[in-house]
mmCIF file as gemmi writes it, N, C-alpha and C atoms, coordinates in Angstrom:
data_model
loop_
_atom_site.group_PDB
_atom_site.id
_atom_site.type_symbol
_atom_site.label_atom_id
_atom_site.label_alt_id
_atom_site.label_comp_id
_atom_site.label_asym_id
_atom_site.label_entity_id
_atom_site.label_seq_id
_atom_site.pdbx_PDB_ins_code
_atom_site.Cartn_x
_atom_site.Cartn_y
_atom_site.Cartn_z
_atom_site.occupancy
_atom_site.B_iso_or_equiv
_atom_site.pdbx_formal_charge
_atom_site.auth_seq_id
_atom_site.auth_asym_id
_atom_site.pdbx_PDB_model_num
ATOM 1 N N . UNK Axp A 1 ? 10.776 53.41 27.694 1 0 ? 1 A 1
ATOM 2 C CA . UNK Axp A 1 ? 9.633 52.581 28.061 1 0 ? 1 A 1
ATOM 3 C C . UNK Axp A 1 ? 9.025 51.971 26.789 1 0 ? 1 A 1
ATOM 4 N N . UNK Axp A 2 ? 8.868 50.74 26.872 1 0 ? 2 A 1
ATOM 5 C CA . UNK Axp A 2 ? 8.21 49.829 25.555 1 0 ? 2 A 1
ATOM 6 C C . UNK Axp A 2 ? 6.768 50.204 25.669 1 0 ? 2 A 1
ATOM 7 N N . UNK Axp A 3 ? 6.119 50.344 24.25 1 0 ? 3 A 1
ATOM 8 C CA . UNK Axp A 3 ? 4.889 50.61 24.025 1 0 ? 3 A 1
ATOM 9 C C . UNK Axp A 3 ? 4.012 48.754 24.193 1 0 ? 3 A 1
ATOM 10 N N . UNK Axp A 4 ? 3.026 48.786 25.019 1 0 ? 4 A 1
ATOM 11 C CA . UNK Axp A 4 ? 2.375 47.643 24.836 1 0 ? 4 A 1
ATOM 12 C C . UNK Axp A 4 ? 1.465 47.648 24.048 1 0 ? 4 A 1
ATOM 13 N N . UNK Axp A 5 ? 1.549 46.777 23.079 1 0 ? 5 A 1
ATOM 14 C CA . UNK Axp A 5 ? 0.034 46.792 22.094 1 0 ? 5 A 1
ATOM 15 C C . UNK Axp A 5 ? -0.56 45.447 22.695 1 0 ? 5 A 1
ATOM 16 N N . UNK Axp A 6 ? -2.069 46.268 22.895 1 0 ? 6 A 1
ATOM 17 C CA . UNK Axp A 6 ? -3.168 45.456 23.552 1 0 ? 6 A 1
ATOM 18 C C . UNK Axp A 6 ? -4.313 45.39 22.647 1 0 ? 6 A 1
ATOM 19 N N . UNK Axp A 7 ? -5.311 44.55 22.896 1 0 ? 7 A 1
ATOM 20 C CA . UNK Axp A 7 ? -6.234 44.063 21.728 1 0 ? 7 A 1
ATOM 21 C C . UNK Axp A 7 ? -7.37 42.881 22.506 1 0 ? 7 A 1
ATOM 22 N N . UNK Axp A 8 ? -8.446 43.808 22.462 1 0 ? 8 A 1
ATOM 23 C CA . UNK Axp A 8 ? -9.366 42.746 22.795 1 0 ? 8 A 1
ATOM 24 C C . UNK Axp A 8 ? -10.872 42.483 21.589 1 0 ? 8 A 1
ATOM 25 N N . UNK Axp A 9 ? -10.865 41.189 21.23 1 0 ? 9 A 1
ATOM 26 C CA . UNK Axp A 9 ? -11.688 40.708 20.765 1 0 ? 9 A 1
ATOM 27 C C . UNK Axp A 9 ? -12.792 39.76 21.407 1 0 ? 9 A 1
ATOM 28 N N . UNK Axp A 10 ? -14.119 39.97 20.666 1 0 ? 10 A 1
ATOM 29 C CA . UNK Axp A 10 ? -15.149 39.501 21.035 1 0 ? 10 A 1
ATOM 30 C C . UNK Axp A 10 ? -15.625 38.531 20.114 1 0 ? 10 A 1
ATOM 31 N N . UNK Axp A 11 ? -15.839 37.201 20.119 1 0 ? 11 A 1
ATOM 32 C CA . UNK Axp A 11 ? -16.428 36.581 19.342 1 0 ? 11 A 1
ATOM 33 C C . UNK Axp A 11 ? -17.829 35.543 19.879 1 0 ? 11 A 1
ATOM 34 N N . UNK Axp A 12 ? -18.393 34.843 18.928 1 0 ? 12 A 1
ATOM 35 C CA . UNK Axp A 12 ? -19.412 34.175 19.334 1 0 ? 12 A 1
ATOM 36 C C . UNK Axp A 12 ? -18.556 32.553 18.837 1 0 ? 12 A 1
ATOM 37 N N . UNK Axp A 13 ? -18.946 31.856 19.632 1 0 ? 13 A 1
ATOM 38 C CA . UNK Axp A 13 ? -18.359 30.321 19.529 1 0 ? 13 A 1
ATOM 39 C C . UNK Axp A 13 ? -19.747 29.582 19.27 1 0 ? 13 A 1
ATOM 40 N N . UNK Axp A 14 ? -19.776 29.409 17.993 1 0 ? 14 A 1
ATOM 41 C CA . UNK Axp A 14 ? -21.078 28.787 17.122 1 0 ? 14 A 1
ATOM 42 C C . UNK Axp A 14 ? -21.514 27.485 17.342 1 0 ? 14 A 1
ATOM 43 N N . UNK Axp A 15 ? -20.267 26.821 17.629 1 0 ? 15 A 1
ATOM 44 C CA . UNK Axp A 15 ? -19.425 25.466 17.728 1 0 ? 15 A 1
ATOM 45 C C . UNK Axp A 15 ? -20.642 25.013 18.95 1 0 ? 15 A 1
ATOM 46 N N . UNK Axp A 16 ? -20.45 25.865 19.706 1 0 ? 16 A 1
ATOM 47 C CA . UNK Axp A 16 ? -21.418 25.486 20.945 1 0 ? 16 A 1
ATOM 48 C C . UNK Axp A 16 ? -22.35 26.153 21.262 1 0 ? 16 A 1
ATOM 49 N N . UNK Axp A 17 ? -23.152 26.088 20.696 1 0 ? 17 A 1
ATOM 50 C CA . UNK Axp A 17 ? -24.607 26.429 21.267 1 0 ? 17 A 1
ATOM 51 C C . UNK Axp A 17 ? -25.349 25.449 22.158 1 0 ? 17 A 1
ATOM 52 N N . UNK Axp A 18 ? -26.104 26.151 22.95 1 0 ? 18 A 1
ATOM 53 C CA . UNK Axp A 18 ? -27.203 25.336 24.107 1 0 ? 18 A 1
ATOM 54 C C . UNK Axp A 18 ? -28.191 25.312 23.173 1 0 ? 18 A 1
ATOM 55 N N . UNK Axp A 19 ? -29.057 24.371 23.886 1 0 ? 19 A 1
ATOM 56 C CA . UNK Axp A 19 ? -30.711 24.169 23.482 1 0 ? 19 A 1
ATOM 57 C C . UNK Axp A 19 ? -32.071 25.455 23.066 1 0 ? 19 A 1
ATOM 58 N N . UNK Axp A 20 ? -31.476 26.296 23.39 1 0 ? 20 A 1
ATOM 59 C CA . UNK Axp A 20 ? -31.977 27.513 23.487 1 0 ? 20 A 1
ATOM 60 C C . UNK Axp A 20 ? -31.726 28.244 21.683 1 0 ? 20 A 1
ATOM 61 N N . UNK Axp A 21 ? -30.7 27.609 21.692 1 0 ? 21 A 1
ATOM 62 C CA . UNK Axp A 21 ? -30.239 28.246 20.289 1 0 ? 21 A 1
ATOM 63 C C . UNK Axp A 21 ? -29.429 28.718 20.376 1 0 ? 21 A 1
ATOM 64 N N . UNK Axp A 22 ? -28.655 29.31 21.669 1 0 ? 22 A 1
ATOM 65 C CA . UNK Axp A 22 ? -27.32 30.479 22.197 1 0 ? 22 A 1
ATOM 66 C C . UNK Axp A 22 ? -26.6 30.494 22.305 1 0 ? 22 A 1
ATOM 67 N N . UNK Axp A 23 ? -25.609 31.07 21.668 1 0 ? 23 A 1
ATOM 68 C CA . UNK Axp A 23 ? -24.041 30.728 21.64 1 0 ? 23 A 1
ATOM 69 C C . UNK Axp A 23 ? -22.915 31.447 22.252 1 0 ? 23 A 1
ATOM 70 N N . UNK Axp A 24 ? -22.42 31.009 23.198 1 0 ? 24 A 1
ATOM 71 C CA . UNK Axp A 24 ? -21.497 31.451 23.809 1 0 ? 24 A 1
ATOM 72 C C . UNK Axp A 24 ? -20.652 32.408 23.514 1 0 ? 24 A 1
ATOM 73 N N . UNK Axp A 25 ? -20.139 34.215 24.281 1 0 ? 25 A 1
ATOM 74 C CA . UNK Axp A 25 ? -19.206 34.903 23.588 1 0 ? 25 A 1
ATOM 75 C C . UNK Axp A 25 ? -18.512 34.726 24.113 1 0 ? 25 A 1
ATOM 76 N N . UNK Axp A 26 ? -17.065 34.347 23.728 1 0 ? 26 A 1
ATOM 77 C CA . UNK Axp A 26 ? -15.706 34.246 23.963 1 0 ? 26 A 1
ATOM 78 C C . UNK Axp A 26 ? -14.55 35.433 23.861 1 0 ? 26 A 1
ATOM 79 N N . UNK Axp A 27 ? -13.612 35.456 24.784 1 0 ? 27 A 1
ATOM 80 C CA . UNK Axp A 27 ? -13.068 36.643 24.268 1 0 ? 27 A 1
ATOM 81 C C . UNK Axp A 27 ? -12.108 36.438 24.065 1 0 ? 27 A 1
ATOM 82 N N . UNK Axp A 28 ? -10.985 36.935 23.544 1 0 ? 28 A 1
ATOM 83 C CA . UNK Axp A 28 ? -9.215 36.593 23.219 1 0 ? 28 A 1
ATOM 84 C C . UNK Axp A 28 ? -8.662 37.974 23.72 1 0 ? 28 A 1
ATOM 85 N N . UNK Axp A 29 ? -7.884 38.261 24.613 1 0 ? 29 A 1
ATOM 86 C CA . UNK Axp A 29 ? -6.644 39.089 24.648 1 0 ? 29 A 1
ATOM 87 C C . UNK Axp A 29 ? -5.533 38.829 24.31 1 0 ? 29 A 1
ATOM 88 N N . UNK Axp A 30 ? -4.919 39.565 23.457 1 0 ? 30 A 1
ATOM 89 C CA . UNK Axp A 30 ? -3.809 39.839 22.636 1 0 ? 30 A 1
ATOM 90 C C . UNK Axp A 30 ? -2.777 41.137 23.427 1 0 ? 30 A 1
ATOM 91 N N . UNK Axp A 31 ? -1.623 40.758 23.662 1 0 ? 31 A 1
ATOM 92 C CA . UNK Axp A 31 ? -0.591 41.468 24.306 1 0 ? 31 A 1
ATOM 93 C C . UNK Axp A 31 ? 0.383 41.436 23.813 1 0 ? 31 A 1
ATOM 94 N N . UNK Axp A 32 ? 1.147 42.373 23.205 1 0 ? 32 A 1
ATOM 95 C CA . UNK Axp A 32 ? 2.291 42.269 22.126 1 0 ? 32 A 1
ATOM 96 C C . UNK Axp A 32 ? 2.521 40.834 21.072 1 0 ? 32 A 1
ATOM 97 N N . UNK Axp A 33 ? 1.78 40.07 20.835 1 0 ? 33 A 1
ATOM 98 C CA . UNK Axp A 33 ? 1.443 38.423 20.162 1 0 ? 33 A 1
ATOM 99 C C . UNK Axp A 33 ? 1.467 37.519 21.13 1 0 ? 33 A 1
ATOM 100 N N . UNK Axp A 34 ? 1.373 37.79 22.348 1 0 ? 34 A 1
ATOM 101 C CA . UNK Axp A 34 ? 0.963 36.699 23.359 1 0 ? 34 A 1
ATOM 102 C C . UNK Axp A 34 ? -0.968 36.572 23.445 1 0 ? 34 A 1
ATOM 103 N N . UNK Axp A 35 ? -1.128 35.765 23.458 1 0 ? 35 A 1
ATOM 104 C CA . UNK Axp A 35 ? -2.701 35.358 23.404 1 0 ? 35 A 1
ATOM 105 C C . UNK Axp A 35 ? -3.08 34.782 24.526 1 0 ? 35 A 1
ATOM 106 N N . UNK Axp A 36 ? -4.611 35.407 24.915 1 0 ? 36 A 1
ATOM 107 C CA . UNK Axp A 36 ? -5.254 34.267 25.769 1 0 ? 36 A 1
ATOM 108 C C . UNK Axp A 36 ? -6.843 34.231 25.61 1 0 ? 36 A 1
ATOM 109 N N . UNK Axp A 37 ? -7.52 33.723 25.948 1 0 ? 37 A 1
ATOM 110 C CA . UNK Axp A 37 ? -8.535 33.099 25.767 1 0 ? 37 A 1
ATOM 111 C C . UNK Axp A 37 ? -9.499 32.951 26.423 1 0 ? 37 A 1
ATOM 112 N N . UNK Axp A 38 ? -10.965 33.301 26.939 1 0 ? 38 A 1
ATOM 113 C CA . UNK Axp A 38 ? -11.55 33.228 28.001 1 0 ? 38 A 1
ATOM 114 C C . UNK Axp A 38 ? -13.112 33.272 27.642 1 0 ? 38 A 1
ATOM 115 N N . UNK Axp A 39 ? -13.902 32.46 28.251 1 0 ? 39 A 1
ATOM 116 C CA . UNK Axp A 39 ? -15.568 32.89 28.236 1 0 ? 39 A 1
ATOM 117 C C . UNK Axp A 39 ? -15.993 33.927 28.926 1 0 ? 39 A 1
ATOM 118 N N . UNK Axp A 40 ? -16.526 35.023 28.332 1 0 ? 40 A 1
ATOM 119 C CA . UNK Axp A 40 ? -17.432 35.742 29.065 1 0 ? 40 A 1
ATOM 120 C C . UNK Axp A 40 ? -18.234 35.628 29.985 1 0 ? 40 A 1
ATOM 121 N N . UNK Axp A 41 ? -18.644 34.546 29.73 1 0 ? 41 A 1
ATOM 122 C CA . UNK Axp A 41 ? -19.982 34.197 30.497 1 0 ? 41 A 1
ATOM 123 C C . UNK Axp A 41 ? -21.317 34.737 30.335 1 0 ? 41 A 1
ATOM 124 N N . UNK Axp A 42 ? -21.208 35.067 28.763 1 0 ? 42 A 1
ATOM 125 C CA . UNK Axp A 42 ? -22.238 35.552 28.161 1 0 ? 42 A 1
ATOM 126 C C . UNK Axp A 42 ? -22.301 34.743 26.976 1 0 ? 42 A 1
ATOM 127 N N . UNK Axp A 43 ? -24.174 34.637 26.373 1 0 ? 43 A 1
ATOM 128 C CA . UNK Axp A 43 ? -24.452 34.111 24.914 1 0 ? 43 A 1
ATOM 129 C C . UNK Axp A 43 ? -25.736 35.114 24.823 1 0 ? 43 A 1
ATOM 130 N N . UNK Axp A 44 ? -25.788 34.601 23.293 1 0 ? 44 A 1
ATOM 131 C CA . UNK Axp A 44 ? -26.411 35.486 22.784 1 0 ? 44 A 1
ATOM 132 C C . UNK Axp A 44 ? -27.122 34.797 21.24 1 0 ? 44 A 1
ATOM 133 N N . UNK Axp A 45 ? -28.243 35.15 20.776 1 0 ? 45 A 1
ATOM 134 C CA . UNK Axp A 45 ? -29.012 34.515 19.83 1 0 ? 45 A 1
ATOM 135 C C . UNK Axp A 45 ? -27.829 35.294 18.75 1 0 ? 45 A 1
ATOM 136 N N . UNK Axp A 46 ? -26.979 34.191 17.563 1 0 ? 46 A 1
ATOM 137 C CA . UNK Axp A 46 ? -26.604 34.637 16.719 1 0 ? 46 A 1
ATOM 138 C C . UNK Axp A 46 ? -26.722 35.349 15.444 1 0 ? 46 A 1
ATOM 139 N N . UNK Axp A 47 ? -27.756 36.087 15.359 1 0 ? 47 A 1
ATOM 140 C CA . UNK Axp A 47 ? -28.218 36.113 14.342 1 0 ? 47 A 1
ATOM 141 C C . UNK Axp A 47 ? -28.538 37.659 14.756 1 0 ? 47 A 1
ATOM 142 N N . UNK Axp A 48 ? -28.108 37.844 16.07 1 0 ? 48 A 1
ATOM 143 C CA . UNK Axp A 48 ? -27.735 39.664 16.665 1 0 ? 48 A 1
ATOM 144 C C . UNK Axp A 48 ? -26.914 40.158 16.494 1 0 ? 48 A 1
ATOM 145 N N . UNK Axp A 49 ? -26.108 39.311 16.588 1 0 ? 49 A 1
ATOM 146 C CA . UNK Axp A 49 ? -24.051 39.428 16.479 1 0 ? 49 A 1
ATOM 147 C C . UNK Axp A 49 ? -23.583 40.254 15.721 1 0 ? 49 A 1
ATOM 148 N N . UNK Axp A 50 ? -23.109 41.437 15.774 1 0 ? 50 A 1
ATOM 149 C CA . UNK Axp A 50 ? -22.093 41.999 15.008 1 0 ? 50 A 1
ATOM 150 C C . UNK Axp A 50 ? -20.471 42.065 14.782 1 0 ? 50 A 1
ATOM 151 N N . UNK Axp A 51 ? -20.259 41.014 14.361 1 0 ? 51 A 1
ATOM 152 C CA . UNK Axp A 51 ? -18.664 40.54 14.491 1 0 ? 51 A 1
ATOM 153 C C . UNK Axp A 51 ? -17.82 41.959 14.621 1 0 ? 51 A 1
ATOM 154 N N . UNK Axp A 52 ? -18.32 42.628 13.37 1 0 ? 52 A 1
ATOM 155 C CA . UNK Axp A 52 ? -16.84 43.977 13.671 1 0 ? 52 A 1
ATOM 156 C C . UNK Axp A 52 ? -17.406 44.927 14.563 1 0 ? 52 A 1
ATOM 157 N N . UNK Axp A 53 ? -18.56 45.198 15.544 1 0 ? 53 A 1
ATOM 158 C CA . UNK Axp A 53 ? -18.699 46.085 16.393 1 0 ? 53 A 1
ATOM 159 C C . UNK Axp A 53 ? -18.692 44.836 17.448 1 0 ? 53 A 1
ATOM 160 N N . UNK Axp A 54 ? -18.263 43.811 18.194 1 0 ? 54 A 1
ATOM 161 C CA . UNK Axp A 54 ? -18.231 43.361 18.959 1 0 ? 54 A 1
ATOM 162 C C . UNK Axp A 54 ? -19.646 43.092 20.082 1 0 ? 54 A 1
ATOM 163 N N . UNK Axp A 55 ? -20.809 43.227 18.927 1 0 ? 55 A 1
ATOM 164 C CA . UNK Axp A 55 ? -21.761 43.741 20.581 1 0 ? 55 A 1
ATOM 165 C C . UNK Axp A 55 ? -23.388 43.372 19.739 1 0 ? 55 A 1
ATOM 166 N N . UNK Axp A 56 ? -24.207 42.897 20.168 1 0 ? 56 A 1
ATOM 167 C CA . UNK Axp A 56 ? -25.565 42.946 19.513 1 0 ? 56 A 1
ATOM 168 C C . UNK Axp A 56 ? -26.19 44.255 19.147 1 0 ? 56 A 1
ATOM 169 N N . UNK Axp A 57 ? -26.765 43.707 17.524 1 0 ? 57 A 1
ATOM 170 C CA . UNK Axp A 57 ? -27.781 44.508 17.256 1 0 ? 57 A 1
ATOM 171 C C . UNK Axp A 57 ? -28.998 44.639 17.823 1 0 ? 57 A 1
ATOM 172 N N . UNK Axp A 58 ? -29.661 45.968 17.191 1 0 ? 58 A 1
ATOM 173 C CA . UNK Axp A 58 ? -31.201 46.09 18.067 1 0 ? 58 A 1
ATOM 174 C C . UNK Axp A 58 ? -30.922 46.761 19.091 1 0 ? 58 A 1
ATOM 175 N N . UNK Axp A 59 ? -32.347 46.718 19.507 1 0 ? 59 A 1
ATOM 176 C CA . UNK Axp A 59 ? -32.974 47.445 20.476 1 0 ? 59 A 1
ATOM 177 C C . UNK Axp A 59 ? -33.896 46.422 21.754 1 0 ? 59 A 1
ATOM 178 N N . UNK Axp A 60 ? -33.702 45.101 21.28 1 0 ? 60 A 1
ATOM 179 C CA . UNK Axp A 60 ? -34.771 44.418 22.174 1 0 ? 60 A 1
ATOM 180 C C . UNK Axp A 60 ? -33.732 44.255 23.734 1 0 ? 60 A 1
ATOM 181 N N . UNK Axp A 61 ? -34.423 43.592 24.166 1 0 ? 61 A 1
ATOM 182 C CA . UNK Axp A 61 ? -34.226 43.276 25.636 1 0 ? 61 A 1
ATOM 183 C C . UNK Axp A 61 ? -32.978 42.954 25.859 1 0 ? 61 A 1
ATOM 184 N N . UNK Axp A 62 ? -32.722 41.481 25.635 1 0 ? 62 A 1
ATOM 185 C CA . UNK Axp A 62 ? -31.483 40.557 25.39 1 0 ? 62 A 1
ATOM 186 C C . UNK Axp A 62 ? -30.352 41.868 25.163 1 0 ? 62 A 1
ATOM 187 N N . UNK Axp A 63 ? -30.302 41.967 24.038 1 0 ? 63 A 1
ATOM 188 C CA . UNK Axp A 63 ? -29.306 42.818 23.294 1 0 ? 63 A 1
ATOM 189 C C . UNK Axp A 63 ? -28.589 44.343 24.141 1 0 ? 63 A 1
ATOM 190 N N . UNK Axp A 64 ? -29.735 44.882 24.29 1 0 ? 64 A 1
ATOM 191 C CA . UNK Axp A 64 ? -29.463 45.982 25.638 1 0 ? 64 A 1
ATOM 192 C C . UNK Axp A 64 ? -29.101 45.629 27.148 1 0 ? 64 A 1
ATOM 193 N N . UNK Axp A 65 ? -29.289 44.897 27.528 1 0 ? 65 A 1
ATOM 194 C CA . UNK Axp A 65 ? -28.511 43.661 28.634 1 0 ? 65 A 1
ATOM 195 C C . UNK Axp A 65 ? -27.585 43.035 28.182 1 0 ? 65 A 1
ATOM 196 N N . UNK Axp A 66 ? -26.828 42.534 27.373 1 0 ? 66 A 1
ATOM 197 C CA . UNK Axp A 66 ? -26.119 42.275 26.729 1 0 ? 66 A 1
ATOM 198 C C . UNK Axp A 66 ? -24.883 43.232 26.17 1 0 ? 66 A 1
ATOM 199 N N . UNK Axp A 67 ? -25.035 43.925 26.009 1 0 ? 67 A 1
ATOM 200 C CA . UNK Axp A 67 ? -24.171 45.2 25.872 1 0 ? 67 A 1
ATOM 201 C C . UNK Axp A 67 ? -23.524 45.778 26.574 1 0 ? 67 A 1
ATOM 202 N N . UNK Axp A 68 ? -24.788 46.187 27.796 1 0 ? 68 A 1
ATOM 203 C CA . UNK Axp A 68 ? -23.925 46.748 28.684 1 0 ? 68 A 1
ATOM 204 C C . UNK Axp A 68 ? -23.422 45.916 29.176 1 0 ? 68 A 1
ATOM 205 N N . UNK Axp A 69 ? -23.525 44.498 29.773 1 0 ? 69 A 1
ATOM 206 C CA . UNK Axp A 69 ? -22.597 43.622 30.045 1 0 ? 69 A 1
ATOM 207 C C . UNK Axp A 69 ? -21.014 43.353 29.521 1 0 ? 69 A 1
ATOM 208 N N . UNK Axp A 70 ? -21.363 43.865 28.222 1 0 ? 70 A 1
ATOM 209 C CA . UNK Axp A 70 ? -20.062 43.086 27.373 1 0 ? 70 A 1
ATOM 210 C C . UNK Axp A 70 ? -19.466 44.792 27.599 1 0 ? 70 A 1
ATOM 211 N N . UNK Axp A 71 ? -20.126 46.171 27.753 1 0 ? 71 A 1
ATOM 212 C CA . UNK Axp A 71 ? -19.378 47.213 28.025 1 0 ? 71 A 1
ATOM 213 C C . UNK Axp A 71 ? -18.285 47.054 29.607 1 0 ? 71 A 1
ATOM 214 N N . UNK Axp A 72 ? -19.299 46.747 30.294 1 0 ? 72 A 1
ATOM 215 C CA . UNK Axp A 72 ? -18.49 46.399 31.973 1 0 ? 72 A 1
ATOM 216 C C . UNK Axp A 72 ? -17.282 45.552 31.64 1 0 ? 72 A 1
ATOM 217 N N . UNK Axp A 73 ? -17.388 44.482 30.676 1 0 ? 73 A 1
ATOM 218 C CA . UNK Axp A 73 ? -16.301 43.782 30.978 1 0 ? 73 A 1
ATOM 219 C C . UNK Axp A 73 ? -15.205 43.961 30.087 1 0 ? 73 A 1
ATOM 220 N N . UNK Axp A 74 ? -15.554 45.065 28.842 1 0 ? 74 A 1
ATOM 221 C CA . UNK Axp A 74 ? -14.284 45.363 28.241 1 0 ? 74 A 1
ATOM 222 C C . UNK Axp A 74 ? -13.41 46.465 29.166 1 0 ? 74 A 1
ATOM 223 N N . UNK Axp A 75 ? -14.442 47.639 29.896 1 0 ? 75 A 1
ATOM 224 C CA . UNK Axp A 75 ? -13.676 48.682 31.001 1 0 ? 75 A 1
ATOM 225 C C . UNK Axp A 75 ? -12.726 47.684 32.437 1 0 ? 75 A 1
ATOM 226 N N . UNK Axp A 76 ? -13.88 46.336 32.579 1 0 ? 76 A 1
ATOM 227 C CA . UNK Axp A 76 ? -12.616 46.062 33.84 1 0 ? 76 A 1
ATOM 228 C C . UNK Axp A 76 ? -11.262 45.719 33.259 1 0 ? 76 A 1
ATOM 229 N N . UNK Axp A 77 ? -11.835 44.62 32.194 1 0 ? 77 A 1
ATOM 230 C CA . UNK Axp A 77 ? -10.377 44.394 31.085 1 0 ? 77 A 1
ATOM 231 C C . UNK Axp A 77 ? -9.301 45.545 30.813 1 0 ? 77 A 1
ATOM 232 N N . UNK Axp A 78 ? -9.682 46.538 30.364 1 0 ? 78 A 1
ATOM 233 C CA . UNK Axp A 78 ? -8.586 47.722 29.9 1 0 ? 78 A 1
ATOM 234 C C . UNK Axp A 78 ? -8.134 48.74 31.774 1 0 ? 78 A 1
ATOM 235 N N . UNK Axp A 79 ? -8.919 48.263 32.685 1 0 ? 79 A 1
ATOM 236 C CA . UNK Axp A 79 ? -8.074 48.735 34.399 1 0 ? 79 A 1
ATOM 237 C C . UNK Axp A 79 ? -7.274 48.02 34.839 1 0 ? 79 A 1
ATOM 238 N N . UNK Axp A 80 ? -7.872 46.86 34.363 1 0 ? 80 A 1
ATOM 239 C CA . UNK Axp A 80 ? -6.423 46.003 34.735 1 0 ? 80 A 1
ATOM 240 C C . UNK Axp A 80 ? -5.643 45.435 33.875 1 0 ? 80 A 1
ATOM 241 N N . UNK Axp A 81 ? -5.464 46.255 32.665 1 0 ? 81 A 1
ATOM 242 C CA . UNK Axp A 81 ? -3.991 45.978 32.025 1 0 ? 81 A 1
ATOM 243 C C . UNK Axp A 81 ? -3.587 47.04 32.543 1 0 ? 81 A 1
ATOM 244 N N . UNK Axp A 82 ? -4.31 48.535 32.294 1 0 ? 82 A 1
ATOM 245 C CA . UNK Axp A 82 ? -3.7 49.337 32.778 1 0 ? 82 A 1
ATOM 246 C C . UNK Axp A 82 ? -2.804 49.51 34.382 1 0 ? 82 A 1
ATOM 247 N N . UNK Axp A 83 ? -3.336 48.874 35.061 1 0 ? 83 A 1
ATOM 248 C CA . UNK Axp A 83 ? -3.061 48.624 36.251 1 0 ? 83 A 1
ATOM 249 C C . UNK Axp A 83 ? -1.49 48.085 36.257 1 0 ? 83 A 1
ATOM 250 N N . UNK Axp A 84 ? -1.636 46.931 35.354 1 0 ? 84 A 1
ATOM 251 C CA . UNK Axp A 84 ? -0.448 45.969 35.425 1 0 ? 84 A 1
ATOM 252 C C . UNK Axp A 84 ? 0.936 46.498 34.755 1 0 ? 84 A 1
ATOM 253 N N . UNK Axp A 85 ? -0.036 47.447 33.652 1 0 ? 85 A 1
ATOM 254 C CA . UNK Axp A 85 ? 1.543 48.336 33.101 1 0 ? 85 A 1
ATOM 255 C C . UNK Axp A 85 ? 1.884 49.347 34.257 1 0 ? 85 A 1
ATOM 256 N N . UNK Axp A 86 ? 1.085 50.04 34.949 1 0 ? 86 A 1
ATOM 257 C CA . UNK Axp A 86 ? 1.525 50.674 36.058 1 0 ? 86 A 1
ATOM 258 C C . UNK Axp A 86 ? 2.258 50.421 36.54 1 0 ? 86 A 1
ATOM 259 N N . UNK Axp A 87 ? 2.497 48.993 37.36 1 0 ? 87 A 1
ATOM 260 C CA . UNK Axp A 87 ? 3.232 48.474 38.479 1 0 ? 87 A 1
ATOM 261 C C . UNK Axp A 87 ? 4.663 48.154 37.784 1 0 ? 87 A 1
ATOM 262 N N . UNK Axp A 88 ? 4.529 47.804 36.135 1 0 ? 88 A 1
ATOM 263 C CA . UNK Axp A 88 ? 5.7 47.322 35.489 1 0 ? 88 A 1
ATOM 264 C C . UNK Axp A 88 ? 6.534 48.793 35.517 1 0 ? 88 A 1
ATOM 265 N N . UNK Axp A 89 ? 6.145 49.851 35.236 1 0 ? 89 A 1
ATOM 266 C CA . UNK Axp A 89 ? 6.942 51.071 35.074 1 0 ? 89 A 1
ATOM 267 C C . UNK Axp A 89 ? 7.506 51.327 36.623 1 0 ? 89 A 1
């Protein structure tokens, strides 16, 4: 059985910010060097951002809503790869 290396990243897309000041987080999945690409459907004031922990700093409002959001959607992400290697074995 081949080992799959999986990889999810979180970034902020600066490029586009709204009026608000907020910039969109984007995510990339990585699957053995196949890539893809997707909006969260989350933003966030940049200047919270922690590029290498993937997730806002602080303690305020935003940021703690924000988190757990970006927690929910890294767990559905990693059930359904897992899922999909399931069905492949």
């Amino acid at each position: 059985m081949k080992i799959e290396k999986f990889k999810v990243l979180l970034y902020l897309k600066k490029s586009g910010m709204d009026k608000n000041g907020k910039a969109p987080i984007m995510g990339r999945i990585t699957v053995n060097r196949t890539m893809a690409q997707f909006s969260c459907k989350l933003s966030c004031t940049p200047s919270l951002w922690n590029p290498r922990a993937s997730r806002l700093e602080g303690k305020s409002k935003e940021a703690v809503e924000t988190n757990k959001d970006i927690g929910q959607l890294l767990l559905s992400i990693q059930k359904a790869f897992d899922v999909l290697v399931e069905k492949r074995t």
